[in-house]
C-alpha positions in Angstrom: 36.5 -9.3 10.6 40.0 -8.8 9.1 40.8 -7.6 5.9 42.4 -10.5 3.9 46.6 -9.6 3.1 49.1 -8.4 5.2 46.9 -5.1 7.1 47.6 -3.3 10.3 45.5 -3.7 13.1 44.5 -0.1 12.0 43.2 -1.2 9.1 41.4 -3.6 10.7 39.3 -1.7 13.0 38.5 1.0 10.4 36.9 -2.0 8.5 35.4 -3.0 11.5 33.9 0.5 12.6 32.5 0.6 9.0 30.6 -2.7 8.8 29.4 -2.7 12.2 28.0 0.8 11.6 26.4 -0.3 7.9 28.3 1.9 6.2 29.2 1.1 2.4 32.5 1.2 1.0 35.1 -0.8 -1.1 38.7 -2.1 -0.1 41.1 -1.4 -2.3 44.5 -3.7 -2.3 46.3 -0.9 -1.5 49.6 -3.0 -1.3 49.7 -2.9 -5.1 51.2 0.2 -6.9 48.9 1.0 -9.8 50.7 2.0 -13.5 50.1 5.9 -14.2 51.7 8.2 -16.8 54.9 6.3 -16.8 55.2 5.3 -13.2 52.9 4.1 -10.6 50.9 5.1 -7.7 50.3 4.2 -4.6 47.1 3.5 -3.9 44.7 4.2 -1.0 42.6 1.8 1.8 39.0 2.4 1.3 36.1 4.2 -1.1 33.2 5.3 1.0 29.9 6.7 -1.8 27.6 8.9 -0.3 26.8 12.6 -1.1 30.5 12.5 -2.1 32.8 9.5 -3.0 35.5 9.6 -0.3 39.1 8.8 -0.6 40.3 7.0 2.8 44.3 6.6 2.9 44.2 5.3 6.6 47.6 6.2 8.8 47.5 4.3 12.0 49.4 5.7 15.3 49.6 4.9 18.9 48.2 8.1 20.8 50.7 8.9 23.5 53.2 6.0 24.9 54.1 5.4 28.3 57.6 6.6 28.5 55.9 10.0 26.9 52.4 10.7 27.5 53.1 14.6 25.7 53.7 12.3 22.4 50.3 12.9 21.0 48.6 13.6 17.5 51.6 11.9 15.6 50.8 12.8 12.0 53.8 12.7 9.5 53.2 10.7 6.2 55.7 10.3 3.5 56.0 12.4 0.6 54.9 9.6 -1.8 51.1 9.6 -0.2 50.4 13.0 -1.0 51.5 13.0 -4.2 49.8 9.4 -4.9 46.4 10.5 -3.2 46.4 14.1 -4.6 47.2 12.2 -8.2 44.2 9.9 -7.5 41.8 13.4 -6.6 42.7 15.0 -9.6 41.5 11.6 -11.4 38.3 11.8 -10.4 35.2 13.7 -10.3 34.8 16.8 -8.9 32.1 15.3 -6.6 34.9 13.8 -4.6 37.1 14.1 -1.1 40.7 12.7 -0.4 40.9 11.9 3.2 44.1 10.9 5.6 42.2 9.2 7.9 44.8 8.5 11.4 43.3 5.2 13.0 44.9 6.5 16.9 45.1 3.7 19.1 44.7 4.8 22.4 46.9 3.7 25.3 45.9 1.5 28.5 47.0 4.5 30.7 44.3 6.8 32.6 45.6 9.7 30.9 43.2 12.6 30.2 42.3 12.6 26.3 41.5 15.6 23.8 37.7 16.6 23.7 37.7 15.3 20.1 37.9 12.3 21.5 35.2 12.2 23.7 32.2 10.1 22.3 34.7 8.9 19.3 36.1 5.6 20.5 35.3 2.2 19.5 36.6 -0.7 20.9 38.0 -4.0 18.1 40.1 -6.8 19.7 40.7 -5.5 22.8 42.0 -2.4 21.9 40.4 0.9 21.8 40.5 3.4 18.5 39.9 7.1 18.0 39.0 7.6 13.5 40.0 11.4 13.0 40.6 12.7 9.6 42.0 15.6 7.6 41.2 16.2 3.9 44.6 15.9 1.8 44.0 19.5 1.1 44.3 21.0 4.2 46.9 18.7 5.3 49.2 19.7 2.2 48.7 23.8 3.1 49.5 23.0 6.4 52.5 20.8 6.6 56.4 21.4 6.8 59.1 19.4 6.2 59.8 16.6 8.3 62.7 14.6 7.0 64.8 13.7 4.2 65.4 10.2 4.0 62.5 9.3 3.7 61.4 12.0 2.2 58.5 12.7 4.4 56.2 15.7 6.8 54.1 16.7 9.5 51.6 19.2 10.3 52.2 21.0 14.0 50.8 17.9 16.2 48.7 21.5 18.2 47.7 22.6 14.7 46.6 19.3 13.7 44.2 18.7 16.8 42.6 21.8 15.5 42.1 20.3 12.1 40.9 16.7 12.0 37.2 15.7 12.2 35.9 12.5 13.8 35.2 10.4 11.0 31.8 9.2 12.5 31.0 13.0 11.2 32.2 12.7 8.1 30.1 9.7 7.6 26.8 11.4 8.8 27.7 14.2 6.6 28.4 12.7 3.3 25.3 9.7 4.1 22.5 9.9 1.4 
């Protein structure tokens, strides 16, 4: 199972969680900018229908590394994905929900994991994944400045692990 293009292994496993849990959704090519009031936008990974249509722009991270286990709940994004998913929310109905969804690969090491981790893994090519997501929303109240060049920001990594949901929620939740 691998999403046809040039995808992350991030990518890949959401795809995989998805279809090996039957759950609907549509790809989009998400490599392509799409034209929009006299610009373009960026657009995101996956539609998910249900109760609501979800808006999945996937952000894929390595959860702690070697060198520095404390290096946990990476989060930044740059400033061109909010605006390009909040443009895409405002272009739809209002029975709809934008979604950063961080594919966390998690590391070899016998390190002790967050509880919201626990009963949220799934194993694709070796490698094991934790789905967590945060609606575009709360992200945007919620994050600072990161950097300049490029232009992009975080959320408090402490804050965020108090605001992401396991997406295997968010797909019981929204399921018809």
């Amino acid at each position: 199972m691998r999403r046809s293009g040039n995808h992350s292994h991030y990518e890949n496993a959401v795809e995989a969680y998805l279809k090996e849990n039957n759950y609907p959704y549509i790809s989009t090519l998400e490599s392509r900018r799409v034209a929009y009031n006299g610009g373009t936008i960026k657009n995101f990974d996956f539609i998910l229908p249900g109760r609501k249509i979800l808006f999945m722009d996937i952000k894929g991270r390595k959860f702690g590394y070697a060198s520095t286990p404390g290096n946990t709940f990476e989060n930044w994004i740059l400033l061109d994905d909010i605006s390009s998913l909040t443009t895409w929310s405002s272009l739809s109905s209002s029975n709809q929900q934008a979604y950063l969804l961080y594919a966390f690969c998690l590391p070899d090491m016998a390190m002790p994991l967050p509880k919201v981790f626990i009963g949220n893994s799934f194993v694709f090519n070796e490698k094991v994944y934790a789905f967590l997501a945060i609606t575009i929303e709360d992200y945007i109240k919620n994050s600072k400045k990161r950097s300049i060049k490029p232009p992009a920001c975080c959320v408090s990594r402490k804050l965020f692990a108090t605001l992401v949901t396991p997406l295997f929620q968010i797909l019981i939740e929204n399921k018809i």
